[in-house]
N, C-alpha and C positions, 0 to 999 in steps of 0.2 A: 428643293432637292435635299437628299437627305446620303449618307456616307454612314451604313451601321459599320465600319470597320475602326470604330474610334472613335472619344468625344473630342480629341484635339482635331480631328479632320471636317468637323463642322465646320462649314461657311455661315459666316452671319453676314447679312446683306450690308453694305456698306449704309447705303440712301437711311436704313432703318435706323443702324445699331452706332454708328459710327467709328472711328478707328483703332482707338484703344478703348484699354477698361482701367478709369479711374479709381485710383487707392490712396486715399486722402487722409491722414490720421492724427488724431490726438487731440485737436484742438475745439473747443466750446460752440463754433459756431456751428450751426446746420449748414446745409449747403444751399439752401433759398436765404443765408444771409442772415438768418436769425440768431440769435442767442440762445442757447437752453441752459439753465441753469440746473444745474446740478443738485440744489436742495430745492425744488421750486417746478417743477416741470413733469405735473400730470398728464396724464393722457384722462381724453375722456373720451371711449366708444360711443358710437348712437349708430343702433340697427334701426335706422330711420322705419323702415317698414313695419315694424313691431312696435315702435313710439305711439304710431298714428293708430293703430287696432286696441293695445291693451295698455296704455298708458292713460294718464289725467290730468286734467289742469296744464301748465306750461310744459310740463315733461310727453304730452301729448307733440309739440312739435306739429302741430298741423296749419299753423298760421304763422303769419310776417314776426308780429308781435310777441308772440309766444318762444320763437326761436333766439328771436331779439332779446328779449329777459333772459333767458336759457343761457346765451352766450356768454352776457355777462355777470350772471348768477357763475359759472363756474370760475370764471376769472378770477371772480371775486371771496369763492368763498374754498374752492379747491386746488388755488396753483394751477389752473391749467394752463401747459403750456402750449399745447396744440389737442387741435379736435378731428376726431377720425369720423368720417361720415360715410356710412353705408350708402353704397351707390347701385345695390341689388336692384330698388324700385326701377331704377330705370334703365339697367344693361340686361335687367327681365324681360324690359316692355321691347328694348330695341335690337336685342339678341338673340330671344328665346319664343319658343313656340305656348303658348299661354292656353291654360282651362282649368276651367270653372273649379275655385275651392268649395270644399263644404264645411258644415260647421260654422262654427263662431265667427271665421274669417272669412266669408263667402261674399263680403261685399270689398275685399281687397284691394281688387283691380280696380272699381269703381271707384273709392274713395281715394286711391290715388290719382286717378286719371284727374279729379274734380278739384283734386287739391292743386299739381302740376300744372291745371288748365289758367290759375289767378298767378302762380309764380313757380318758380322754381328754386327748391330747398338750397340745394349745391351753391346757386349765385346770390341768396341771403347768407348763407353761414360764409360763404368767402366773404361775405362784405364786413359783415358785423365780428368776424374774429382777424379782421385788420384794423380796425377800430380799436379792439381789445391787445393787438401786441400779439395774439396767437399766428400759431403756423395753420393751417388746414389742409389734412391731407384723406384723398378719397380712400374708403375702406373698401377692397376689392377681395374679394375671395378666388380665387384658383383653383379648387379639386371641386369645382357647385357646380356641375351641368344638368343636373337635373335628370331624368329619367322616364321610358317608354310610361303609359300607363298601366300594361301588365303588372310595374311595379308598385305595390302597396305605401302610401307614404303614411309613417307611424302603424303601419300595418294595416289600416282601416281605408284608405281612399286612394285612387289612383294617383299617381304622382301631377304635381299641378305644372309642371314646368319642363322644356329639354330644351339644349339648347342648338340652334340651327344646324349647328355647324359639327358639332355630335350626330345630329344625326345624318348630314350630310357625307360625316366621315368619321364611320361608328370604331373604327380601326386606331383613333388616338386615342380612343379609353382604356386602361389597365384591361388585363383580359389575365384568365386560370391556365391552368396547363389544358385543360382540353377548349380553349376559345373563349369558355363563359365570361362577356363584358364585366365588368365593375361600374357600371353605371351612374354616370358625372364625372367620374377621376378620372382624369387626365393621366396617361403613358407620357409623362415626359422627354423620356428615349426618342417621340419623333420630336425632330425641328420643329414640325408645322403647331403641334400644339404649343408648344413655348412660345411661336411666334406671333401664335394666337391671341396668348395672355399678354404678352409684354405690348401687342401693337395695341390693343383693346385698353391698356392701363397707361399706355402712352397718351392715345388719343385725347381720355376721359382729364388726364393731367394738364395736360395743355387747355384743352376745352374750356375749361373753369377755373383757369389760371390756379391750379391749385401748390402748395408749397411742395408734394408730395404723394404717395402713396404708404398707405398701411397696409401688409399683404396678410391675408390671413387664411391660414391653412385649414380652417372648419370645412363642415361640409353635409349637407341635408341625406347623402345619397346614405342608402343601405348599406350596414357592417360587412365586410369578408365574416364566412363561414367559421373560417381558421388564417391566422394569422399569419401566415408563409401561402393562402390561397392565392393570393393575385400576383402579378411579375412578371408575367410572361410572354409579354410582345415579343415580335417579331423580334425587332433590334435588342431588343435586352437579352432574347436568346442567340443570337449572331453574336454580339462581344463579348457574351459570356462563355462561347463555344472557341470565339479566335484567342480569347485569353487564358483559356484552361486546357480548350480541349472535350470539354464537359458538353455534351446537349443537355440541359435541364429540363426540356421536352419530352425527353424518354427516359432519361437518368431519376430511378424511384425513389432517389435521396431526395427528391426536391416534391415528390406528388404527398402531401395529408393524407390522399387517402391509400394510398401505399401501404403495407406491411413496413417497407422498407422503408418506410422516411425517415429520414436522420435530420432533426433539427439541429443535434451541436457537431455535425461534420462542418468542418474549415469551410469547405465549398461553399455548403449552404449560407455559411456566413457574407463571403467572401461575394457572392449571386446579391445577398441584402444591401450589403454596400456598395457593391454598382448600379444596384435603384437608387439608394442616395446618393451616386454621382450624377445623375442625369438632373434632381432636384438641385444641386450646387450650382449645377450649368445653368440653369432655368434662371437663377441668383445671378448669376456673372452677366447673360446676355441684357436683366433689367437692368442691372448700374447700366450698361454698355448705354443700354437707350437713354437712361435719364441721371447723365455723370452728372447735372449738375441741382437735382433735386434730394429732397431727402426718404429716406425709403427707412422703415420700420417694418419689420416682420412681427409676427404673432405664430408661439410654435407650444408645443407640449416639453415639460421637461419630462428629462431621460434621454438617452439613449436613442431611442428609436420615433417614430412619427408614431407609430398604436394605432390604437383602431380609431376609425374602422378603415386604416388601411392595410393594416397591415404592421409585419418588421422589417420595414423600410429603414435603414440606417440614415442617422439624421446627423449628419456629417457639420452640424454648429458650428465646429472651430474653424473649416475652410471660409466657410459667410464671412466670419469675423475676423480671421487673419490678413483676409485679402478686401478686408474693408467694402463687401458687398452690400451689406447694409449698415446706416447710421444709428437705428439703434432694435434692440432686442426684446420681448415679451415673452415672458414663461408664465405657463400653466395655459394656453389656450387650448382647448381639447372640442372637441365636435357633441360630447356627452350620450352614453348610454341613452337617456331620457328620451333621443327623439324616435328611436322605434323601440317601446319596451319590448312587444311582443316577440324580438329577433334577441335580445338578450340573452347572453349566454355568460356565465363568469369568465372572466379573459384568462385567467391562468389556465384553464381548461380548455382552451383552444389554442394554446399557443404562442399567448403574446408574453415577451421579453421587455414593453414598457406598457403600461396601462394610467392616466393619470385616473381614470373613473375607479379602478380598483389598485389602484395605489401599488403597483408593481414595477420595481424597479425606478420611481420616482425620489429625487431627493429632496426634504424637506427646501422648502424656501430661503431660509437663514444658511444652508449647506449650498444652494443652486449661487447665493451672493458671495457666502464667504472665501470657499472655495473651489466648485467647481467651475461657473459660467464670470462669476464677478472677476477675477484676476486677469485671465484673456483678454473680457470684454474691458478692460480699465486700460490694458497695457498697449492696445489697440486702438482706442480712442469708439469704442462703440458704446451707445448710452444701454444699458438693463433696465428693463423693468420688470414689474411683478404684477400678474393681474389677482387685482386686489381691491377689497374696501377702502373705503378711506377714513383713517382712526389716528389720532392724536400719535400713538405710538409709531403706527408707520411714518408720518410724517417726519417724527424725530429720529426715525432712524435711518430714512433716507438725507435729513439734513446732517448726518452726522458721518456715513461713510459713505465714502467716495466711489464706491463700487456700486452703488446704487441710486439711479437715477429716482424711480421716483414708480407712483403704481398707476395701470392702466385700469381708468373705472367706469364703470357701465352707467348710462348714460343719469345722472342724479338730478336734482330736483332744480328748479333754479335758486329756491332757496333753502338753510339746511332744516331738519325738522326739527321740533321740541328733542330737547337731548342733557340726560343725566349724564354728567360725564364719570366715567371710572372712578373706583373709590377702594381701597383697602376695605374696609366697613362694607364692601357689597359683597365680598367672595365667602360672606355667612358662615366660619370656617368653624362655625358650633355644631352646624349640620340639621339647622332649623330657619326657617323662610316664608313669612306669610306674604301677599299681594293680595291687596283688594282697593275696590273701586267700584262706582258707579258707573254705569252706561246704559248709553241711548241710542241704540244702531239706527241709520238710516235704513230705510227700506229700501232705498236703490244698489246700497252695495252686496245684499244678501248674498248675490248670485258667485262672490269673487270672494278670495282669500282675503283675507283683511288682517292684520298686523294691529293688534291694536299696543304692545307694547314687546319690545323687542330686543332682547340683549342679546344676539344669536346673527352669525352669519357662519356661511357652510365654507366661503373661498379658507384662503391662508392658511393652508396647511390644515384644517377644521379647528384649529388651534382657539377660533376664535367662536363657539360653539357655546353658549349659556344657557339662557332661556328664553320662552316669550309666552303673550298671547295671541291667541289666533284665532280670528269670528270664519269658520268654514265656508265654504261651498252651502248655500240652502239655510246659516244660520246659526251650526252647533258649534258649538264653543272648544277650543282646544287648550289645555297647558302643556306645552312640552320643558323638557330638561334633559341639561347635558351632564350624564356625569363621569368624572375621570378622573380615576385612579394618579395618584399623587408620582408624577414623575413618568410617566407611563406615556409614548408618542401615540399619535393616531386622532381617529376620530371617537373617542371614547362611547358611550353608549348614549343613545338618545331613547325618552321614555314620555309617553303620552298620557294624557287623560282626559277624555273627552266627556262631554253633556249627553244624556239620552234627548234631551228636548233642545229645542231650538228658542235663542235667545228672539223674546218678542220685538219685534223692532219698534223705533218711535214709542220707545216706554223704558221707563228709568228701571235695572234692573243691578239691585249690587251680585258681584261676581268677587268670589274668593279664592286662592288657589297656597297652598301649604305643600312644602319641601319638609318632610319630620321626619331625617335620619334616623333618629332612636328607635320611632315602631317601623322602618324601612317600609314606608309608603308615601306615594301622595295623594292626596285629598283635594278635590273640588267640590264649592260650596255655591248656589245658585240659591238666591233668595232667600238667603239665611239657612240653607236644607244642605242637609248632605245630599249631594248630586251622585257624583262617583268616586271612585277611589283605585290606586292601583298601586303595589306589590314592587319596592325598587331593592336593590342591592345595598348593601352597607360601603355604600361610596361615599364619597364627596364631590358635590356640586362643583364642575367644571370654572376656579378661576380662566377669566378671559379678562385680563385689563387694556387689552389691546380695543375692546370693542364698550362703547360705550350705550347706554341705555335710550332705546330712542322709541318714542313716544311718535304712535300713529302710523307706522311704516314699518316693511321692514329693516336691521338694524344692519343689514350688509349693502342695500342699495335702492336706490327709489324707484320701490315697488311695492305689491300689497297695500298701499295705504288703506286706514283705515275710514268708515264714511260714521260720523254722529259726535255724540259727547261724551265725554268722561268726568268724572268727578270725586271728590272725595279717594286721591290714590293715598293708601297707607301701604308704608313697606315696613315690616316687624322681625324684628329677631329672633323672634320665638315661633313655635308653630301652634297655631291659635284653631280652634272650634270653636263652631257659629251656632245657636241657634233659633238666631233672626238675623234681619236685616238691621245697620243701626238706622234709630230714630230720627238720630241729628249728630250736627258733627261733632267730629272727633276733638278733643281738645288738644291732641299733641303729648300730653302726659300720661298717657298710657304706658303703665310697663310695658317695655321690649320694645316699644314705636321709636324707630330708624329715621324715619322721615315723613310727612304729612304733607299734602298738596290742595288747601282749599280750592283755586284759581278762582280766589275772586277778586284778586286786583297785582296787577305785578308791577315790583319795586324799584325796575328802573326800564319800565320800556320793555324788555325782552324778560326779565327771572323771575319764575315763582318761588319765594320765600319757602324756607321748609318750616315748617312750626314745633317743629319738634324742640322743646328748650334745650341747649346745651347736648346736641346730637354728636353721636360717633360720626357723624356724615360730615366729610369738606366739604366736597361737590356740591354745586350749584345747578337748578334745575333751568336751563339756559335756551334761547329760538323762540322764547312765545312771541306770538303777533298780541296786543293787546284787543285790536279787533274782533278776535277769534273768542273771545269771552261773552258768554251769552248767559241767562237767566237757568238757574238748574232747578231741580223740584223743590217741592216749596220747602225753605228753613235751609236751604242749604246756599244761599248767595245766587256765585256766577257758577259755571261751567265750562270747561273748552272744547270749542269744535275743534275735533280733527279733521285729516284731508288736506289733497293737493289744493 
């Protein structure tokens, strides 16, 4: 039963929720009794269902074994201090009405059924992150129900998933002023949906003895139109009538498509924030059910929830006041990317926070310093930041106390080959040569491949350099970031790609030049000029935050790349080819920075730079020496990359 005359006149069933709502604060332990440690306590995500499709080797996650190194590869090499484990695959199979994907993931359902049929994921990773000292808590989503198939998912296919009980009761999804559903988002405003989620993430918690839940506010379903489009259930429009006065039903301040809509009339604001009260309630009845676990959210910073919900007021500071949840996640966001075709720029529709177009968002060091980190400290709620994981972050969550630590997607079980930062690499001359040999496998042609990578998009893009990148089908990419000296944002990113496609299984050197003075860059394939393109009179994006990672990409483990590499020179001048060299390099080349033979490494994991008496500290650090194979003739060894 449900009472729209009020959110304090809800009944929460005793048997479920039980009798108070615990506010527990300030102190280190979790509430399953663990420790989190303050400089020391990662979060690592795994969207299990995506592990098992487009991932490789151990970060595949499709076996005992595989999970088992994974768990303690992160322990070990990333602080984690609990692991969030998507539980989609299976509140899909036991919740949702299921059909057929197309495309690349069309055997989905399948290879989960085959995998779940030898074990089950959930009761390995609870077993093996007690072993390790971690927490484990299931990752549950809330606004996912998926949608009719009239609905286009990514535009191109019918929607693959709804869930029962949506459409047994199509009336708790957000709905427009004239009815139109929001299809999978949940109308908080009724009881029955909250009661839905909290019973559903109870159950799952208990089930698998887990330490917790990770709630996270993403969501597959299709954007609002316009940003002020949805809100308009029944009960949202009854308390927003018994508190004003106001129908927002007929009142054209509240209709987009109105002449009259008034975005910054008080009302309308005031209508946004009583959507965010029904979200705070949703928060209050979870602790209610599970006082004594721990509960981490995953939210967008800013102000409002954004698309594709909408400007739903996103009332943070009551969660954290009132000790709803244990700890905090900024920057999760649902992303533009998964229907491009529906993309519209959000300031043009109406949104008031956007983290995909960076409206109204505050940088990250601003979301710790001052806005979310002082509440959340004074409160005893841990922060995080979803983020890479980089030497700098590390030291700067060991270092202030408003900051727990960063939530990272799911990484490799062990780290990749990796240059770590350097003064000497932010090339501050405005000249930059990269080359090397390679050998692409034939099997990874079909995927992005990362073959060296100083560039990740999270953190603010702050941490934004360069890489290389073997395409889709083969063609070779250099991208760079460059940005204006002091200047926030995601500065400009600039490409140059191969007309041909790199041959696979055949040694081919590859060149790429950064040469500020004639403001272009140059790609060299085979000793040939390949292509070239036209940049600005910038400077190359310092990122010391993000170090130089070899085989993958440099924000998380993905992209890896499949074959060999050999002969890496990194030069401080910007050089023209016209050949390939012969033989190797000796290291004493003017302007040569650093030199990579890999033909034998000097204590176990580093390859030697041979460059005599280089500007370079940094150590090139992670190799396996197994990974060192025979390279074309006169040139020694070579290193496979790959998971």
């Amino acid at each position: 039963m449900y009472n729209p005359m009020g959110l304090n006149a809800v009944r929460i069933p005793v048997a479920l929720f039980g009798l108070t709502v615990l506010t527990v604060t300030g102190c280190g332990l979790c509430r399953c009794g663990k420790t989190a440690c303050a400089s020391g306590d990662n979060l690592i995500y795994v969207s299990w269902g995506d592990q098992i499709m487009v991932a490789k080797g151990d970060a595949q996650l499709d076996t005992v074994d595989k999970i088992k190194r994974s768990v303690a590869g992160w322990a070990t090499h990333y602080n984690a201090g609990a692991i969030l484990w998507r539980g989609s695959s299976l509140y899909i199979k036991e919740f949702y009405e299921q059909r057929p994907f197309k495309g690349f993931i069309s055997n989905y359902y399948a290879k989960v059924d085959s995998i779940e049929a030898q074990f089950q994921p959930l009761e390995v990773v609870r077993r093996e992150t007690r072993k390790h000292g971690q927490r484990m808590l299931i990752y549950m989503t809330v606004f996912d129900h998926g949608a009719p198939t009239s609905q286009l998912y990514g535009g191109s296919s019918p929607f693959p998933w709804q869930d029962h009980a949506t459409i047994a009761h199509p009336e708790w999804q957000d709905v427009d002023v004239r009815g139109t559903p929001h299809y999978g988002v949940l109308d908080f405003s009724w009881p029955e949906a909250r009661s839905l989620m909290v019973e559903r993430i109870k159950g799952y918690v208990e089930r698998f003895e887990c330490d917790g839940v990770y709630v996270c506010t993403r969501t597959h379903s299709l954007p609002a139109l316009h940003a002020d489009q949805f809100g308009f259930g029944p009960l949202v429009a009854a308390e927003f009538k018994r508190r004003s006065g106001v129908d927002i039903l007929t009142d054209p301040r509240f209709d987009t498509l109105s002449t009259f809509y008034a975005p910054a009339d008080p009302l309308v604001e005031q209508w946004r924030k009583l959507r965010g009260e029904y979200l705070v309630q949703f928060y209050r009845e979870l602790r209610a059910a599970l006082p004594n676990k721990e509960i981490i959210t995953g939210i967008p910073r800013g102000r409002y929830l954004g698309p594709p919900y909408g400007n739903l007021y996103l009332d943070w500071e009551q969660i954290v006041r009132n000790k709803l949840v244990d700890g905090l996640v900024l920057g999760v966001r649902s992303g533009a990317g998964l229907h491009p075709p529906l993309y519209v720029p959000h300031r043009k529709i109406g949104y008031l926070s956007s983290e995909d177009d960076q409206i109204g968002i505050p940088t990250n060091k601003e979301c710790v310093d001052t806005v979310y980190g002082p509440l959340c400290l004074e409160n005893g709620v841990r922060l995080y930041l979803q983020s890479g994981y980089s030497k700098g972050f590390a030291k700067w969550a060991a270092e202030d106390p408003k900051l727990t630590g960063a939530m990272i997607g799911c990484p490799s079980s062990s780290p990749a080959p990796v240059l770590m930062h350097d003064p000497a690499l932010d090339f501050r001359q405005g000249e930059m040569t990269v080359e090397a040999f390679l050998k692409p496998a034939a099997g990874g042609m079909k995927e992005w491949q990362r073959v060296l990578s100083k560039y990740d998009h999270e953190n603010d893009h702050v941490a934004r350099g360069w890489e290389w990148i073997i395409l889709p089908g083969g063609r070779f990419r250099f991208r760079i970031n460059l940005q204006a000296s002091g200047k926030p944002g995601a500065g400009l990113d600039f490409a140059v790609d191969s007309k041909a496609v790199l041959p696979s299984n055949q040694w081919t050197h590859v060149a790429t030049v950064y040469d500020r003075p004639k403001r272009e860059l140059r790609l060299y394939v085979a000793g040939k000029l390949e292509a070239r393109c036209s940049i600005p009179d910038m400077p190359l994006r310092s990122n010391p935050d993000q170090d130089l990672v070899l085989g993958r990409y440099g924000g998380s483990a993905m992209s890896y790349a499949e074959g060999l590499i050999d002969e890496l020179r990194i030069s401080t001048v910007a050089r023209s080819f016209t050949e390939a060299p012969r033989a190797p390099y000796t290291g004493a080349e003017p302007g040569t920075l650093a030199l990579y033979h890999f033909d034998a490494l000097t204590d176990g994991t580093t390859c030697a730079n041979s460059v005599p008496r280089s500007a370079l500290r940094a150590a090139l650090t992670g190799l396996d020496g197994s990974r060192l194979e025979e390279s074309l003739p006169g040139f020694g060894n070579a290193l496979r990359m790959g998971e």
